[in-house]
RODO-2510 file (C-alpha; in nm, 4 decimals, decimal comma):
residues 465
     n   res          X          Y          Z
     1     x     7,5888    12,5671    11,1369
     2     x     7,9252    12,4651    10,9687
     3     x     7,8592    12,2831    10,6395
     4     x     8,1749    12,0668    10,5085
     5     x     8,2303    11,8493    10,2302
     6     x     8,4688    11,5847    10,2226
     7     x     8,5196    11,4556     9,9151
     8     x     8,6499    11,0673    10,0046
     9     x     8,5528    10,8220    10,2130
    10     x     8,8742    10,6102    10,2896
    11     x     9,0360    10,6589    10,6004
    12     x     9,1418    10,9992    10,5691
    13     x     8,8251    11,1133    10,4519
    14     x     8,6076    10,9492    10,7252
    15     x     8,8620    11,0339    10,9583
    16     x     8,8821    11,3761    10,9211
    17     x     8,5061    11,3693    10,9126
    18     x     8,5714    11,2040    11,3198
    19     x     8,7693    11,5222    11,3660
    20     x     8,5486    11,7390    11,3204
    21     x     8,2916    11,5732    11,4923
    22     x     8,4977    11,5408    11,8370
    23     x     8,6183    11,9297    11,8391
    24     x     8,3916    12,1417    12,1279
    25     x     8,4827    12,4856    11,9563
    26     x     8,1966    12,4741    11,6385
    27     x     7,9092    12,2920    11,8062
    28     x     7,6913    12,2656    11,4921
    29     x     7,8591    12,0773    11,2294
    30     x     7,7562    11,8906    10,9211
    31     x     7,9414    11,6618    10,7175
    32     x     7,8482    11,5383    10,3903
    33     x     8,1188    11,2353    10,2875
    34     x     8,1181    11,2613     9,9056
    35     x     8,2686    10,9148     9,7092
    36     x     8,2979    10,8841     9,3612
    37     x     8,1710    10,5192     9,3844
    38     x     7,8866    10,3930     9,5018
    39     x     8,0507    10,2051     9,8073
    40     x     8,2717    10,3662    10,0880
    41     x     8,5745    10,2942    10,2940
    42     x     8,8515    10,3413     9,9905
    43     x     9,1465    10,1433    10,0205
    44     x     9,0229     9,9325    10,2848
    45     x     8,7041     9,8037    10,0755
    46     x     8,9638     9,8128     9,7531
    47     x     9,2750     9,8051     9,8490
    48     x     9,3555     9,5348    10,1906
    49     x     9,4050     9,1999    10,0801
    50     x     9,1238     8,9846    10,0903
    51     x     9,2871     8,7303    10,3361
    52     x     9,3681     9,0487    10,5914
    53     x     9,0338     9,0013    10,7706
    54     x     9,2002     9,2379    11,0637
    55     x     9,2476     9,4975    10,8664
    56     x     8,9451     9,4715    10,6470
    57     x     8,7522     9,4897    11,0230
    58     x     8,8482     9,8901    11,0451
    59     x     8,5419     9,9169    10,8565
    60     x     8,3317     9,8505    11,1635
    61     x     8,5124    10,1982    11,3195
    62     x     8,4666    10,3841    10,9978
    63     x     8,1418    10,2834    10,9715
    64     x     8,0204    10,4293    11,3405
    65     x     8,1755    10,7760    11,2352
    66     x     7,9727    10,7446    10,8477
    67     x     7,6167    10,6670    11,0657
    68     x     7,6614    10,9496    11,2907
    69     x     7,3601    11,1715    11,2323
    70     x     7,5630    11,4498    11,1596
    71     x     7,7220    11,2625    10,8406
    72     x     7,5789    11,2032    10,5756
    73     x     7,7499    11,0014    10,3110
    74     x     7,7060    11,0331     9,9388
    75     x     7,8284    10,7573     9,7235
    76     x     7,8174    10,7616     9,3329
    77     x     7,9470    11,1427     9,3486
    78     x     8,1934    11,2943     9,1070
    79     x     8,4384    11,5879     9,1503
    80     x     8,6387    11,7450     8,9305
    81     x     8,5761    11,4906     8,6408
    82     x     8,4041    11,5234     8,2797
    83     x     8,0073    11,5521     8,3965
    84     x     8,0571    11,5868     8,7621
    85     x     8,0430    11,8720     8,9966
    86     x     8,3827    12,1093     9,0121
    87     x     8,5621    12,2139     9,3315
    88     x     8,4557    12,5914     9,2200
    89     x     8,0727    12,4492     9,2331
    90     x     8,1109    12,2858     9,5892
    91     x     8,3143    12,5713     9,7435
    92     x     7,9371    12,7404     9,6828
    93     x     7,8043    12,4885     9,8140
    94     x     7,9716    12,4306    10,1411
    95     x     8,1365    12,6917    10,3968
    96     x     8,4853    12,4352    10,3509
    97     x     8,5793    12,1635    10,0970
    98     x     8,8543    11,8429    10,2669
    99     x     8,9424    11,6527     9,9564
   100     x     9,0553    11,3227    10,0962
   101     x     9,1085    11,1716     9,7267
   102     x     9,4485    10,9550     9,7920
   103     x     9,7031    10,9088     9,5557
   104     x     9,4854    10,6908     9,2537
   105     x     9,7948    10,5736     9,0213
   106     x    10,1103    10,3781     8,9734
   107     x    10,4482    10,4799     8,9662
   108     x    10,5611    10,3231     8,5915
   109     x    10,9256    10,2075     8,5592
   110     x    11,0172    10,4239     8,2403
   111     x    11,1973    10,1372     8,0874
   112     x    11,1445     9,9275     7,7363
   113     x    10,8902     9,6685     7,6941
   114     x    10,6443     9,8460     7,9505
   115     x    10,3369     9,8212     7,7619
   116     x    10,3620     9,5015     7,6151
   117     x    10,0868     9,2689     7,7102
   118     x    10,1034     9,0604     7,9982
   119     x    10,2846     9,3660     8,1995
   120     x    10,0591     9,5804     8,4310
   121     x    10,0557     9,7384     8,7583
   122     x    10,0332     9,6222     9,0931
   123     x     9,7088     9,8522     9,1195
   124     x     9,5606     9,6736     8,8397
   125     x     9,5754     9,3294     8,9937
   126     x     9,4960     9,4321     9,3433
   127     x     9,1929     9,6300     9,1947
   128     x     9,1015     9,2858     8,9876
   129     x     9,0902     9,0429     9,3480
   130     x     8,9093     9,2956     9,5704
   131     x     8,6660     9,3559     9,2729
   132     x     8,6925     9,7702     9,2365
   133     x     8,4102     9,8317     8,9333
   134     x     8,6785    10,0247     8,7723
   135     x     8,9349     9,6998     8,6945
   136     x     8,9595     9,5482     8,3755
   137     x     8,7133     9,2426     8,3589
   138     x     8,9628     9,0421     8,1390
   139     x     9,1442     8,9301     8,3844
   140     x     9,5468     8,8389     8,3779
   141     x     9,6899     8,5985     8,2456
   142     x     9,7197     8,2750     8,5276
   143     x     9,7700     8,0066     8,3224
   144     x    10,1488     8,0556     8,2708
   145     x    10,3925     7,9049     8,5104
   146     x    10,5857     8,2002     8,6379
   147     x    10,5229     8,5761     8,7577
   148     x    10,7142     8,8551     8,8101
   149     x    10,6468     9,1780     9,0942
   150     x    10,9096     9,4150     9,0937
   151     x    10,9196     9,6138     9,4130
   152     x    10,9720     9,4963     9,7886
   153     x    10,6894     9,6767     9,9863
   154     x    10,3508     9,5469    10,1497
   155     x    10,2051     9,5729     9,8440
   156     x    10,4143     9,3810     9,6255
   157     x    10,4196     9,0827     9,8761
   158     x    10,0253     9,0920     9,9046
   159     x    10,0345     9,0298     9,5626
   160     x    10,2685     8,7698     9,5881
   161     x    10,1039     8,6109     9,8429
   162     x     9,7419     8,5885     9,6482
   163     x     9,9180     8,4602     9,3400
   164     x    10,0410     8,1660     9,5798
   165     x     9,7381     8,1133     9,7227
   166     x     9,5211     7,8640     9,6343
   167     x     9,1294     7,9083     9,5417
   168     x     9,0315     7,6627     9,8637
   169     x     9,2109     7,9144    10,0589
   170     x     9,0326     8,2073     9,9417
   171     x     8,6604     8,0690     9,9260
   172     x     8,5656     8,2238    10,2911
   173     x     8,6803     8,5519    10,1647
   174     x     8,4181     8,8203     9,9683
   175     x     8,6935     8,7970     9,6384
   176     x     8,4924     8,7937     9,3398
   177     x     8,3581     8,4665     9,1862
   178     x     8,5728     8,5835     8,8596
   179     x     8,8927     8,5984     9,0145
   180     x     8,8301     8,3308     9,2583
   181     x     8,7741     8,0828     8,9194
   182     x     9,1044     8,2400     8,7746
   183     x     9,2890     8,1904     9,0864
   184     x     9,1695     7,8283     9,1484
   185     x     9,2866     7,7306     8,7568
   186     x     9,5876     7,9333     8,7971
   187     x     9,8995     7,7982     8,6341
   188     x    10,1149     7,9639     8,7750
   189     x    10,3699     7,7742     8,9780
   190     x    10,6966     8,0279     9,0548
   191     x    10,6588     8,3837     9,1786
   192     x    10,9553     8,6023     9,1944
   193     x    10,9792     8,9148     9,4008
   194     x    11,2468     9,1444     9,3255
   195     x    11,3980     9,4877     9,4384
   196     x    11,6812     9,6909     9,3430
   197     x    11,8531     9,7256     9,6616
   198     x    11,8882     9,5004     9,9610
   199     x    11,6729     9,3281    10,2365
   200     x    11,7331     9,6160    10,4795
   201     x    11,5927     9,8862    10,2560
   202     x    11,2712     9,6662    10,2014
   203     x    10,9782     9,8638    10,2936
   204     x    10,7508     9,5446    10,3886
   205     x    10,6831     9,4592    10,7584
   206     x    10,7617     9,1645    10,9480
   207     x    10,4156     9,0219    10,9450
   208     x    10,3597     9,0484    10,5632
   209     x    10,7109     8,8751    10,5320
   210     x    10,5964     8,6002    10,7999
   211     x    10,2505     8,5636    10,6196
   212     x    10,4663     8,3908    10,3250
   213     x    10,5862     8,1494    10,5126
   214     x    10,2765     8,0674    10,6343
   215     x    10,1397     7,9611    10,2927
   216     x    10,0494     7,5806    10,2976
   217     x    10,1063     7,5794     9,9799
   218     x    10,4274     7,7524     9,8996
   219     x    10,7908     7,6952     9,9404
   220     x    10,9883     8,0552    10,0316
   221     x    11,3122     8,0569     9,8706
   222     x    11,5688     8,3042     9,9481
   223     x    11,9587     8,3533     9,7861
   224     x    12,1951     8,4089    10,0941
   225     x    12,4990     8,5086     9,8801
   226     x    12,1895     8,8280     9,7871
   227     x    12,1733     8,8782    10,1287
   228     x    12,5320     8,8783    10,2031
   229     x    12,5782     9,2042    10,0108
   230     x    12,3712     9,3847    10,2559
   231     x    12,5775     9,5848    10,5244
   232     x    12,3793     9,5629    10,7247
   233     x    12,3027     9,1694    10,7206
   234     x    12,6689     9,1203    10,8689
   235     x    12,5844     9,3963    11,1311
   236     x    12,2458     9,2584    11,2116
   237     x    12,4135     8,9372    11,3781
   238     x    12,6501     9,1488    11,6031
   239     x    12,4783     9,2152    11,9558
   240     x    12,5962     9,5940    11,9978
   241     x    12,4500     9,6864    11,6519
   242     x    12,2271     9,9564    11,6022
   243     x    11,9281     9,8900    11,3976
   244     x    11,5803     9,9826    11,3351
   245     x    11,3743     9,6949    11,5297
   246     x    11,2331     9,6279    11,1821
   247     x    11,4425     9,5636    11,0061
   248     x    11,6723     9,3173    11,2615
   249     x    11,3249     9,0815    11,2512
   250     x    11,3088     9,1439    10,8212
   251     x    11,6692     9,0066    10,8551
   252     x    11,6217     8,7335    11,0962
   253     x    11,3233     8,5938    10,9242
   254     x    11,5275     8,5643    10,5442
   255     x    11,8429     8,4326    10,7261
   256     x    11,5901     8,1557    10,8757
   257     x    11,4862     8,0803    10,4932
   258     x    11,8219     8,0941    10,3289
   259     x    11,9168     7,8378    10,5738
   260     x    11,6652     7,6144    10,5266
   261     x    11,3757     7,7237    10,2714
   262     x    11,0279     7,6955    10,4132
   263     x    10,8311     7,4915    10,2734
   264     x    11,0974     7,2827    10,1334
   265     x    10,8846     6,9247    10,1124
   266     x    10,8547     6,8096     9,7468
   267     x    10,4975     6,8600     9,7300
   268     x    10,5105     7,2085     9,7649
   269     x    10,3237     7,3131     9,4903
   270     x    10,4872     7,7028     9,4146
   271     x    10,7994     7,8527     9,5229
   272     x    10,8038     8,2067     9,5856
   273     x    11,1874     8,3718     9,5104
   274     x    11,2524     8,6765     9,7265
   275     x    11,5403     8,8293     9,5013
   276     x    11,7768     9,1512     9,5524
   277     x    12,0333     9,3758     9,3880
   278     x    11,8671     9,3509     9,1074
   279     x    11,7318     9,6834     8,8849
   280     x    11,4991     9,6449     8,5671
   281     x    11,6129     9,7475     8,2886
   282     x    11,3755     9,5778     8,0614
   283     x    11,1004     9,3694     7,9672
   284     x    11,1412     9,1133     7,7158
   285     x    10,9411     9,0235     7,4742
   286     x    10,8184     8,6654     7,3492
   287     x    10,5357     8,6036     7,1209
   288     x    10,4039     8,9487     7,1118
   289     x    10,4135     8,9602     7,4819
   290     x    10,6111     8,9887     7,7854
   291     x    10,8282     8,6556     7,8275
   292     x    11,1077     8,8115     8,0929
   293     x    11,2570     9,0981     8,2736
   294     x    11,6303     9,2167     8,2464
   295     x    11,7409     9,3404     8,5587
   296     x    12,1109     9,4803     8,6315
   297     x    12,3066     9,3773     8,8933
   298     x    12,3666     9,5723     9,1744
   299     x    12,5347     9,6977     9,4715
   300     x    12,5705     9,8523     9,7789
   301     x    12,7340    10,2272     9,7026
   302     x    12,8588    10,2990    10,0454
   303     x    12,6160    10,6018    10,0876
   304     x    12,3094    10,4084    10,1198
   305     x    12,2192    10,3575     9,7704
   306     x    12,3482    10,1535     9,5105
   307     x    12,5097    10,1347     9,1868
   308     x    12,5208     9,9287     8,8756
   309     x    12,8327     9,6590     8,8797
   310     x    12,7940     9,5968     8,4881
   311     x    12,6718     9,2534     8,5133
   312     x    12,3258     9,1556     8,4028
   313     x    12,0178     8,8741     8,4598
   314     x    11,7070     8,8202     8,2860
   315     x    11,4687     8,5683     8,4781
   316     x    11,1302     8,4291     8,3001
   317     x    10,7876     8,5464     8,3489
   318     x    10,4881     8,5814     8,1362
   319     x    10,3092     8,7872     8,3914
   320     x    10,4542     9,1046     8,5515
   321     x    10,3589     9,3376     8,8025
   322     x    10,5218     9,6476     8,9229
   323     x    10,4579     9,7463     9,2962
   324     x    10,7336    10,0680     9,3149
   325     x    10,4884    10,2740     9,4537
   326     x    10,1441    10,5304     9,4266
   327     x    10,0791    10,8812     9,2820
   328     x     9,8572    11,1304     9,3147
   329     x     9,6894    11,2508     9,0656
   330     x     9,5425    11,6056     8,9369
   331     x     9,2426    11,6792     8,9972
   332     x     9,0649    11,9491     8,7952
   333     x     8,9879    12,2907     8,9668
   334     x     9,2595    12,2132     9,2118
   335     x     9,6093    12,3114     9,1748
   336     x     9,8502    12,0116     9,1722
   337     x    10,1984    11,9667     9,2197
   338     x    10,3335    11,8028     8,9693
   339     x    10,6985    11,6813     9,1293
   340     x    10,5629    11,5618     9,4350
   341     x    10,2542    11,4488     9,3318
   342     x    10,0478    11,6524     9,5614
   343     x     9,7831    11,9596     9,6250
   344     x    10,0021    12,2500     9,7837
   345     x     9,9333    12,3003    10,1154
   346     x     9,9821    12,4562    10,4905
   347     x     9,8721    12,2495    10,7745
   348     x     9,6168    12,1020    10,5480
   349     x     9,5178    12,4762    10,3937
   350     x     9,5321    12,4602     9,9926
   351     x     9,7618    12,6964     9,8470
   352     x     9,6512    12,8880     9,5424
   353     x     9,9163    13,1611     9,3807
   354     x    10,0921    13,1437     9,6638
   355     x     9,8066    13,2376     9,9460
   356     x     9,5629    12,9733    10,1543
   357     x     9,2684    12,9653     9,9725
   358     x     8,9582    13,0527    10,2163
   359     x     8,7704    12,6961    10,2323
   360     x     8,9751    12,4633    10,0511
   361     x     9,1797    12,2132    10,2521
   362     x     9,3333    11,8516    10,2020
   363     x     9,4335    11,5472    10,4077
   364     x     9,5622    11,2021    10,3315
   365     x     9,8066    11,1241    10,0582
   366     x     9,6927    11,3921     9,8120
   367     x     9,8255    11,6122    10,0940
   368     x    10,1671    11,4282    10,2270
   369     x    10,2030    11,1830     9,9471
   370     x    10,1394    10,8019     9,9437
   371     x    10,3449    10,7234    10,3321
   372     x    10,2384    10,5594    10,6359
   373     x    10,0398    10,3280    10,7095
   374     x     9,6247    10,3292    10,7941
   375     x     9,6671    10,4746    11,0989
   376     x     9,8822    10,7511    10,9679
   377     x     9,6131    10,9536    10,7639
   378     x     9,4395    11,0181    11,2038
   379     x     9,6865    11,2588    11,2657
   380     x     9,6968    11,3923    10,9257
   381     x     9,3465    11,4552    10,9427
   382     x     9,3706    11,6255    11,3121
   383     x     9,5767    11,8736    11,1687
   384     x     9,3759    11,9754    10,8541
   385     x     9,0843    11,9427    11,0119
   386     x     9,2226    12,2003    11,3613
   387     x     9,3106    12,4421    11,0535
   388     x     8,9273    12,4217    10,9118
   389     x     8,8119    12,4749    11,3094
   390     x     9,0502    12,8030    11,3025
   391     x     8,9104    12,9218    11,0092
   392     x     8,5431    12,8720    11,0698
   393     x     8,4689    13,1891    11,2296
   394     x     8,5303    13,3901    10,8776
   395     x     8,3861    13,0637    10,6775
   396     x     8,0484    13,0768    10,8501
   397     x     8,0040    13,4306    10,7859
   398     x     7,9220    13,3425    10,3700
   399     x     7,6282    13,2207    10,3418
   400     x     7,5489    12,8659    10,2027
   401     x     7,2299    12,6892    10,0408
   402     x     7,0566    12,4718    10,3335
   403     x     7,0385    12,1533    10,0853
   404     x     7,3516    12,1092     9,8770
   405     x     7,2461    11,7681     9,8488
   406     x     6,9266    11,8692     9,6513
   407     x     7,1582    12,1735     9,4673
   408     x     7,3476    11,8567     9,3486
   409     x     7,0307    11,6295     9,2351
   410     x     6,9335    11,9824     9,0359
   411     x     7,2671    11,9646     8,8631
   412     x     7,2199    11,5743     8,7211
   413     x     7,4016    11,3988     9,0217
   414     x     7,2413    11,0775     9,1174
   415     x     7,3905    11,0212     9,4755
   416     x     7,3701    10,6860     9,6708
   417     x     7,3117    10,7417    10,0052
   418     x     7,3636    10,5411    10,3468
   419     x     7,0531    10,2673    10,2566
   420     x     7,1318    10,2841     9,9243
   421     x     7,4863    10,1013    10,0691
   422     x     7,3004     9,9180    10,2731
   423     x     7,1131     9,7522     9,9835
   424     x     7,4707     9,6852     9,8598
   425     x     7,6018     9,5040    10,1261
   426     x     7,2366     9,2841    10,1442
   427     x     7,3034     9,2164     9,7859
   428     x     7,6756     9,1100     9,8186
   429     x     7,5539     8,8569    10,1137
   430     x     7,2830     8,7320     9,8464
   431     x     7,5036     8,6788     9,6330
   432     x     7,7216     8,4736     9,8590
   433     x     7,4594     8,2584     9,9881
   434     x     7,3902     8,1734     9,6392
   435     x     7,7386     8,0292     9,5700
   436     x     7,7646     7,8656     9,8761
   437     x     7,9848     8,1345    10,0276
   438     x     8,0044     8,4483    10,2649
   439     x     7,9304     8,7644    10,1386
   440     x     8,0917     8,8269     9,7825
   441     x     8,1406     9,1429     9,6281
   442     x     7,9814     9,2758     9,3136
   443     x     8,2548     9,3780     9,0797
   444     x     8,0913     9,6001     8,8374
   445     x     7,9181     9,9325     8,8262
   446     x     7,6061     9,8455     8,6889
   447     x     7,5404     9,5469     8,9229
   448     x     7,6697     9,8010     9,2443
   449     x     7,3858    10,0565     9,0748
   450     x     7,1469     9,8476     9,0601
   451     x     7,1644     9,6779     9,3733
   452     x     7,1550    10,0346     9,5697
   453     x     6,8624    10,1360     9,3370
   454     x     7,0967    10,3747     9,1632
   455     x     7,0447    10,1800     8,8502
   456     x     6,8291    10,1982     8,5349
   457     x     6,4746    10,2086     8,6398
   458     x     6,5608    10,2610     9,0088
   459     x     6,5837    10,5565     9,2163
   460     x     6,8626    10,6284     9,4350
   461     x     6,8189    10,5643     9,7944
   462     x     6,8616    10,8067    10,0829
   463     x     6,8998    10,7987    10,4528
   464     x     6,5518    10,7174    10,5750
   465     x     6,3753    10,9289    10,7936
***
C-alpha cells in the first residue's frame, strides 16, 4: 500500500488526490487530504464570489473525489506552523508528502500611506464576504461614498462588483449575515477600478467584465480618451488585426460603454469608473486615515510596457483595496524561494540543496506560482502526481506506521473528519433557515468547531464506519 499526504484541499490538492486515484500502475493507494481549517475546497469555499454559483458548483466534483473510500480528509490540521505537525514529522508518517498549500498572501504596493487605516488588501475583503474564520470581524468601512481597487484582474472586478451590489441581491447567497448587514447599509455610492497600463493588458475575462454591466443597480462608466492610448484599441477595430480573442471582446465591450455608459438612467444608484494609465504612487491621508490615492499618469512605452509622462491625479476614496496579485508563502521545514515565491521543484519533485528530495513533492501555485485559472492546477497535478507514481517503487520500500491518523491524535492534533464537515454544512443550512435564507456560512472558528464537534466539550468526528 502507498500512503500519501496531501496537505490542501483546494483544487490542486483534491485534484492531485483524483490523480492518483485514476493511475493503474500502484493499485493500493491511500490518500489522507490534510486542511488547516476545518472545512475543505480552498479557494472555491473562500475565495469564488458569492454570486458565482457556477463556479462555487465545482464543489459537487471535488466532493466525489474527497468521499472516495480511499480518501480520507482531515480538516482542522496544521503543517509547518507554531503547534502543528512539521513536514520532517509527516515525511515519517507517509511514504510521499503533495503540499497543495496555494499562494496565501497579497502582493503590497511598496508605496506611502500603505498602512493607514481604511487601506487593505483585496484578500482581506474577499476573505470578509465569503466568511474565511481567519478575516478580521471588524469589518470595512461601507459607510463612505467612494472606494478605490487598484488592479485590473478577476479579482479586483469581483470586488468591485460586490461593493455595487446591493444586500437584496445577495440574500439567496450563503454570505455571512455580518457582511450581508454591512453591505445592505453600505454608503458607498462610486467605485473606481484602476490599473497602470491599458485595457488590453487587463488580465480580467470577458464575462467578469460583462457581469458589471449586468448590475441593476450600477451605472459602468468608462473614459474613451483612456482607451484611446491603447495600441491596440485603434488596431482592435481594423478587420486584418491580429489579436488574442480576449482581448478583441475586453475591447469591444469598453468601446460599447464609452459610447454610451450602461446604466446611464438617473436612478442608477452607483457608478463604477473603469480607469487606466494610471500608477499609484500614494495614499493620502485625511483624518488619520486614507482619504485618496495619487496615481501617475501613464503611457504606452512602445515595448509593451509603460512609462511615467510626469503628470499626476489623485481621485477620492476612503476605502481602498489592492488586487495586484497573490504570493506564496514559506512554509516551515520546506525550502522556499524567495524571488518567485515558490517551493523549488522538478516536475512537481521538491528540490533540497540542489537534489529531489525522496517523498516530498508540490502542485498548485506553491509550485508554478499564483497563474491560471481553476482548471489549470488538473494538469499541474497530473504531472506531480506521474512523478510520485515513478517514484513509488523506492518510496514503498520504507516502511510507514499503519495509522498516521492516530500517530497525529498522539501528537495533540484534533482532526475533523468527513462527518465532522458534514455537521458543518447541516449547521450552515440551520442557520439559514433561521434567517429566512439558504444555507449561510459560519464565519468564525469557534462556531465551525463547534458545529463539527471539534469544539470545547465535543469530540471530533470521524468517517463513520
Amino acid at each position: 500500500m502507498l500512503r500519501v499526504a496531501v496537505v490542501g484541499s483546494g483544487p490542486s490538492g483534491v485534484y492531485t488526490a483524483q490523480a492518483l486515484l485514476q493511475q493503474s500502475r500502484v493499485p493500493d493507494v491511500r490518500v489522507d487530504v490534510l486542511d488547516r481549517l476545518p472545512t475543505p475546497y480552498g479557494l472555491v469555499r473562500y475565495g469564488v464570489a458569492p454570486d458565482h454559483e457556477k463556479i462555487k458548483s465545482l464543489q459537487s466534483s471535488l466532493r466525489a473525489v474527497l468521499e472516495d473510500d480511499r480518501v480520507t480528509f482531515v480538516g482542522h490540521a496544521e503543517v509547518g506552523g507554531a503547534g502543528g505537525v512539521s513536514p520532517a514529522r509527516l515525511k515519517e508518517l507517509y511514504h510521499a508528502v503533495v503540499y497543495c498549500v496555494g499562494a496565501a498572501s497579497d502582493r503590497p504596493l511598496g508605496i506611502p500611506g500603505e498602512g493607514l487605516p481604511g487601506s487593505f488588501s483585496a484578500t482581506e475583503f474577499v476573505s470578509w464576504y465569503s466568511a474565511h474564520p481567519d478575516a478580521s470581524a471588524d469589518g470595512f468601512p461601507l459607510l463612505t461614498p467612494s472606494a478605490l481597487v487598484i488592479g485590473v484582474g478577476n479579482v479586483a472586478v469581483d470586488v468591485a462588483r460586490i461593493l455595487a451590489r446591493g444586500a437584496g441581491e445577495l440574500r439567496g447567497t450563503d454570505v455571512p449575515r455580518a457582511a450581508l448587514e454591512a453591505l445592505g447599509t453600505s454608503r458607498v455610492r462610486e467605485v473606481h477600478i484602476v490599473g497602470r497600463r491599458g485595457p488590453s493588458q487587463a488580465r480580467f475575462t470577458t464575462k467578469e467584465l460583462r457581469e458589471l454591466g449586468a448590475l441593476p443597480r450600477a451605472r459602468i462608466v468608462v473614459d474613451g480618451a483612456e482607451l484611446a492610448l491603447d495600441p491596440a484599441y485603434a488596431a482592435a477595430e481594423g478587420a486584418g488585426t491580429s489579436l488574442p480573442a480576449v482581448v478583441r471582446r475586453n475591447l469591444d465591450v469598453l468601446r460599447g460603454w464609452a459610447a454610451d455608459p450602461r446604466g446611464a438612467a438617473p436612478d442608477r444608484e452607483r457608478r463604477i469608473r473603469l480607469r487606466f494609465f494610471l500608477r499609484p504612487v500614494e495614499l493620502l491621508e485625511r483624518d488619520g486615515r486614507v482619504g485618496g490615492v495619487r496615481f501617475a499618469r501613464t503611457a504606452p512605452d512602445g515595448a509593451g510596457g509603460v512609462r511615467d509622462t510626469g503628470a499626476y491625479e489623485d481621485i477620492e476614496a476612503q476605502l481602498v483595496l489592492r488586487a495586484v496579485g497573490y504570493r506564496g508563502t514559506p512554509l516551515p521545514g520546506l525550502p522556499f524561494d524567495p524571488v518567485l515565491g515558490v517551493v523549488p521543484h522538478v516536475a512537481g519533485r521538491v528540490i533540497r540543496d540542489g537534489a529531489a528530495s525522496p517523498g516530498e513533492y508540490v502542485a498548485g501555485w506553491i509550485k508554478r506560482g499564483p497563474t491560471g485559472v481553476i482548471g489549470s492546477n488538473r494538469s499541474c497535478a497530473k504531472e506531480t502526481a506521474a512523478s510520485l507514481i515513478d517514484d513509488a517503487p523506492l518510496l514503498v520500500e520504507r516502511e510507514v506506521t499503519g495509522d498516521p491518523l492516530g500517530a497525529l491524535r498522539d501528537q495533540g492534533m484534533r482532526p475533523v473528519e468527513w462527518d465532522g464537515w458534514l455537521s458543518i454544512e447541516r449547521a450552515e443550512s440551520a442557520l439559514g433557515r433561521s434567517l429566512g435564507r439558504d444555507r449561510v456560512k459560519i464565519p468564525d472558528w469557534s462556531g465551525l468547531l463547534d458545529a463539527a464537534g471539534a469544539g470545547p466539550g465535543g469530540a471530533p468526528r470521524g468517517r463513520q464506519p
